[in-house]
C-alpha positions in Angstrom: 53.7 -7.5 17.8 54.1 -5.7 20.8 51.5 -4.2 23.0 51.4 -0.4 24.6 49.8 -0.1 27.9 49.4 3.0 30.1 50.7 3.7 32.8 48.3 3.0 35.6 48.5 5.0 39.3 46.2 3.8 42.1 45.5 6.2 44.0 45.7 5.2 47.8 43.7 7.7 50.4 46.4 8.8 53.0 46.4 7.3 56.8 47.0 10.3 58.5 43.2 12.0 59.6 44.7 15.3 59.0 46.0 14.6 55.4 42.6 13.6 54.8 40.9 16.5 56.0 43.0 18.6 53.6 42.4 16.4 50.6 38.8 16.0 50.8 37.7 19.2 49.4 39.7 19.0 46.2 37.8 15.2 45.8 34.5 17.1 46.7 35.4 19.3 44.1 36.6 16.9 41.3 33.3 15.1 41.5 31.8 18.1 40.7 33.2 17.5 37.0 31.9 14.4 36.8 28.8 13.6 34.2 26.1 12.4 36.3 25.7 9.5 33.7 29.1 8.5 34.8 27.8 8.5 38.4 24.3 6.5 37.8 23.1 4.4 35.3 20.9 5.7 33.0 16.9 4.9 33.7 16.1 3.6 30.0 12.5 2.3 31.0 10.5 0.9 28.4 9.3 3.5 24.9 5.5 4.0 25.5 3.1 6.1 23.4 -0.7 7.6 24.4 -2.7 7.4 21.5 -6.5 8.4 20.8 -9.3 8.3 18.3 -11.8 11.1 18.5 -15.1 11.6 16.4 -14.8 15.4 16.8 -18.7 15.5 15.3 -18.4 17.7 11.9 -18.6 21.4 12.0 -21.4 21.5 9.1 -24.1 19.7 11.9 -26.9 22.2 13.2 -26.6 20.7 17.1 -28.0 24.0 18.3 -25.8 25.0 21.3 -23.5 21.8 21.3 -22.6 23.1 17.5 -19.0 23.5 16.7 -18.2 27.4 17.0 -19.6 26.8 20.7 -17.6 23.8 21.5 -14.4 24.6 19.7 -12.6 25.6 22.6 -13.7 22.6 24.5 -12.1 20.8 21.8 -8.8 22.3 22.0 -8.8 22.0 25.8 -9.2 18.5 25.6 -6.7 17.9 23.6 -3.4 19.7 25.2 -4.8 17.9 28.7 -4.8 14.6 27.3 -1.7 15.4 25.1 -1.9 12.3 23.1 1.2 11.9 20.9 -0.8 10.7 18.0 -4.3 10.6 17.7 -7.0 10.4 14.6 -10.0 12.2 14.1 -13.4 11.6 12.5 -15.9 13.9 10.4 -13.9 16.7 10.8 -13.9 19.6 8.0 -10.5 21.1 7.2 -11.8 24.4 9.5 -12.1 22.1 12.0 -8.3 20.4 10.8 -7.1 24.1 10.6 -8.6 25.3 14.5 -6.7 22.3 16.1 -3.4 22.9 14.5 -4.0 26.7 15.6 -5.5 26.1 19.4 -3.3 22.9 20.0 0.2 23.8 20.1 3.1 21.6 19.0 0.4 19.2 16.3 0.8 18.9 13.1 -1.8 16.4 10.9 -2.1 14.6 7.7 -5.1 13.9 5.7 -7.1 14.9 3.1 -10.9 15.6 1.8 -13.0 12.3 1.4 -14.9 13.8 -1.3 -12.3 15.0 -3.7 -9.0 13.8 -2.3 -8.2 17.6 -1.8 -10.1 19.7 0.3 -13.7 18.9 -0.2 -15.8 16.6 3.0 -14.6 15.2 5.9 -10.9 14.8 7.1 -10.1 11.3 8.9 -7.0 13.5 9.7 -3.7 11.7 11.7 -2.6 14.2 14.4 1.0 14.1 16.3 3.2 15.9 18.6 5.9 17.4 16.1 7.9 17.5 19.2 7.9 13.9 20.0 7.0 12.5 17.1 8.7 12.0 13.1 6.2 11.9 9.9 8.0 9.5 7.7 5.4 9.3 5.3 1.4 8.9 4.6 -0.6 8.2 2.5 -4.5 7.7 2.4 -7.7 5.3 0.4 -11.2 4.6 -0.2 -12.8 2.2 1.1 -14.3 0.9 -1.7 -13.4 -1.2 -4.9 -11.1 1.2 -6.5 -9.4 2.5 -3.5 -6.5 4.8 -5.2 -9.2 7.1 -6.1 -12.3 9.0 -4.6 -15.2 6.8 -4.3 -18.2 4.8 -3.0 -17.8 1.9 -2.2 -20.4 -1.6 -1.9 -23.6 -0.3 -0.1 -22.3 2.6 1.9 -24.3 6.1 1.5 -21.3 8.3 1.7 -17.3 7.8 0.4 -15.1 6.4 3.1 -11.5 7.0 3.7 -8.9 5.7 6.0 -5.8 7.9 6.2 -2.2 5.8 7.1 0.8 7.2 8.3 4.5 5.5 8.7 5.8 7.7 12.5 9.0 7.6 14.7 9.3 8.6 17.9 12.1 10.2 18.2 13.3 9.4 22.3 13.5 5.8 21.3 13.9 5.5 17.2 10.9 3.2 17.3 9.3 3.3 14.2 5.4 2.6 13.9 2.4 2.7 11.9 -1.1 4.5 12.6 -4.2 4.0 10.6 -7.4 6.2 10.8 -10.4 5.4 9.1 -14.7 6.1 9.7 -16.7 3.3 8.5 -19.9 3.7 6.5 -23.5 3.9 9.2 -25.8 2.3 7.1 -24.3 -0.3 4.8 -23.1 -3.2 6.8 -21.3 -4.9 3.6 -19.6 -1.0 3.6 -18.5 -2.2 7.0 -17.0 -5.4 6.8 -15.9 -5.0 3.4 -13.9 -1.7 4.2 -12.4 -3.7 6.9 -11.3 -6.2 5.0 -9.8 -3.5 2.5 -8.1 -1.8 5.7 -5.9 -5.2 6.9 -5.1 -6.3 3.6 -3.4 -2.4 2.7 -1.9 -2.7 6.8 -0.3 -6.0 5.3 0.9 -4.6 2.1 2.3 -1.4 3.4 3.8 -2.7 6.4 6.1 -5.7 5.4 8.7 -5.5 8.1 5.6 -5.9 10.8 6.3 -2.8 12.8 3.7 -2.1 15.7 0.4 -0.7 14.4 -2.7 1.2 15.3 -5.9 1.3 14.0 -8.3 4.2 15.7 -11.2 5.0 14.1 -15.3 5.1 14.6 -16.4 1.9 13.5 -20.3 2.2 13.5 -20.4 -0.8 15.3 -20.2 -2.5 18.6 -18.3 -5.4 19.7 -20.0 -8.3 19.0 -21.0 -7.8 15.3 -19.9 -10.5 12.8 -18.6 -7.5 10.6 -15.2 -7.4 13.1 -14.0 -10.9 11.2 -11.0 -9.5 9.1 -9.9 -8.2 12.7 -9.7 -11.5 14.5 -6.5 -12.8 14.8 -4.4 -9.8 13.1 -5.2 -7.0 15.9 -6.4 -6.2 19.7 -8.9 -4.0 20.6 -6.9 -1.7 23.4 -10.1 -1.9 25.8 -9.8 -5.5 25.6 -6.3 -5.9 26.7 -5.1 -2.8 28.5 -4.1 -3.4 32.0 -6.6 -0.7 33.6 -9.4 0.0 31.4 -13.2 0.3 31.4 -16.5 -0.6 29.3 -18.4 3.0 29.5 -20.2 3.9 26.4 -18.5 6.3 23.1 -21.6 7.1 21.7 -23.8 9.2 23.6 -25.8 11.4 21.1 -25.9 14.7 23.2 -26.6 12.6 26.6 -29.9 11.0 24.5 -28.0 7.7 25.3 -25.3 5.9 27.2 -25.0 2.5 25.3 -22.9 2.3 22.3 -19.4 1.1 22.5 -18.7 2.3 18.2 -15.0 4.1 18.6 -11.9 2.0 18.8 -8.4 1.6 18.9 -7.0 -1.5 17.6 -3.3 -2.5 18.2 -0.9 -5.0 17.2 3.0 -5.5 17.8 3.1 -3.8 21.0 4.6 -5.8 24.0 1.4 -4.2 26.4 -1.5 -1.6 26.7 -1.2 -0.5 30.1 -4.3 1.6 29.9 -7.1 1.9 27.9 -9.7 5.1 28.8 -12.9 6.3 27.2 -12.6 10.4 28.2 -15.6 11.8 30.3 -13.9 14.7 31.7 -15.7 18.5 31.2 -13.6 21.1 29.4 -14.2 24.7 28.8 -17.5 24.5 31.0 -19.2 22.0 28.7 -20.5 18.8 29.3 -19.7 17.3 25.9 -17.1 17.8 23.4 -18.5 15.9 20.6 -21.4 13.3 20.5 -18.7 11.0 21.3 -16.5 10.6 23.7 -12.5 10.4 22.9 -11.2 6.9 23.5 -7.3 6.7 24.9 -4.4 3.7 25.5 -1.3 3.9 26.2 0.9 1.4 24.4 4.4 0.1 25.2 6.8 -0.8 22.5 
């Protein structure tokens, strides 16, 4: 078979200075019609995410002048500095759902009511940045014996949910999985049983072993025995982030500075190159919640 080949003209720049001082503004201008990608390689650094889990403290509490309708905006403020492209909140009523998808430009959020599976009790709601970020699907359940339905579950006092949601982000195609949940505050069997519940539906719903997150307010600190069902499948962010800290999440209204209870869990990522718990003011208030919002960014 024979073979085609174009013809092929080197170009060779002319001796003569002159020549070359005539030629070399039509080369200035034919590089001007060059792509620059054709110029540079493209900077492809590593796909990174900033995630957070934030107790936003529910809107039905009587906290006198840390209640909601005065902190609202504080809320809001917080949120488009930090600009997390995904992030779950706790205890939040769907008011309080419907203020941040007003306020907080560019979210959008999944979830449902706790109490009903509609609209009724508190939202563990997954937030993300439309812009950056591709729903793909969600889904949520109780943590309790009959998850696919409302209910109580072992020896908690109130229902418990955790909300999941299968995401993409779009500048890399990297597909992921977030899970938000609140675990119960009085029944410790609530609280490792729920956990348990939680890793066995992040094996079942996530096959393929994409990266995961887990955020949520745990009711816990660190070194409880009630963390088993994490060992060994995930990381707590503060643990292995690169730059991170050990402050306090709970803080009841500045009553107390001890309680390390929110988390974000992660597994699948190649690093955590920080982890941060947020103490910044906004809107002229000390406090956003009676928590603080806990941050990491994660590296695919």
């Amino acid at each position: 078979m024979t073979q085609k080949y174009a013809k092929i003209r080197i170009f060779e720049f002319p001796k003569d200075k002159n020549e070359m001082k005539k030629l070399l503004p039509l080369l200035l201008a034919a590089l001007t019609l060059i792509p620059v990608q054709s110029l540079a390689k493209k900077n492809e650094g590593p796909a990174s995410i900033t995630v957070m889990s934030y107790n936003i403290r529910n809107g039905e509490a009587n906290d006198g002048t840390n209640s909601w309708q005065f902190r609202a905006p504080a809320t809001a403020e917080m949120i488009m500095d930090q600009m997390p492209d995904v992030f779950g909140v706790q205890e939040a009523y769907l008011y309080q759902v419907k203020f941040i998808e007003e306020f907080c430009r560019g979210y959008k959020s999944v979830g449902v009511g706790r109490d009903d599976g509609k609209k009724k009790g508190e939202y563990m709601s997954i937030f993300y940045n439309k812009k950056k970020i591709k729903l793909l699907k969600w889904g949520t359940f109780w943590l309790s014996e009959t998850p696919d339905k409302p209910s109580r579950g072992w020896d908690a006092a109130c229902y418990r949910t955790a909300t999941w949601a299968l995401l993409r982000d779009k500048a890399s195609g990297k597909e992921f999985f977030f899970v938000n949940t609140h675990l119960d505050h009085v029944g410790w069997d609530a609280r490792r049983e729920g956990l348990a519940l939680i890793v066995n539906r992040i094996a079942s719903i996530n096959p393929k072993g994409l990266p995961m997150v887990l955020t949520g307010d745990f009711n816990m600190t660190p070194e409880r025995e009630e963390f088993s069902p994490l060992k060994g499948k995930m990381e707590s962010a503060r643990d292995v982030a690169a730059v991170t800290d050990r402050l306090a999440t709970f803080h009841a209204w500045g009553k107390e500075d001890k309680s390390i209870i929110d988390y974000i869990f992660i597994s699948g990522f190649s690093s955590c190159l920080k982890y941060e718990t947020v103490r910044k003011e906004y809107g002229g208030r000390k406090f956003v919640s009676d928590h603080y919002p806990v941050t990491a960014q994660l590296l695919f």
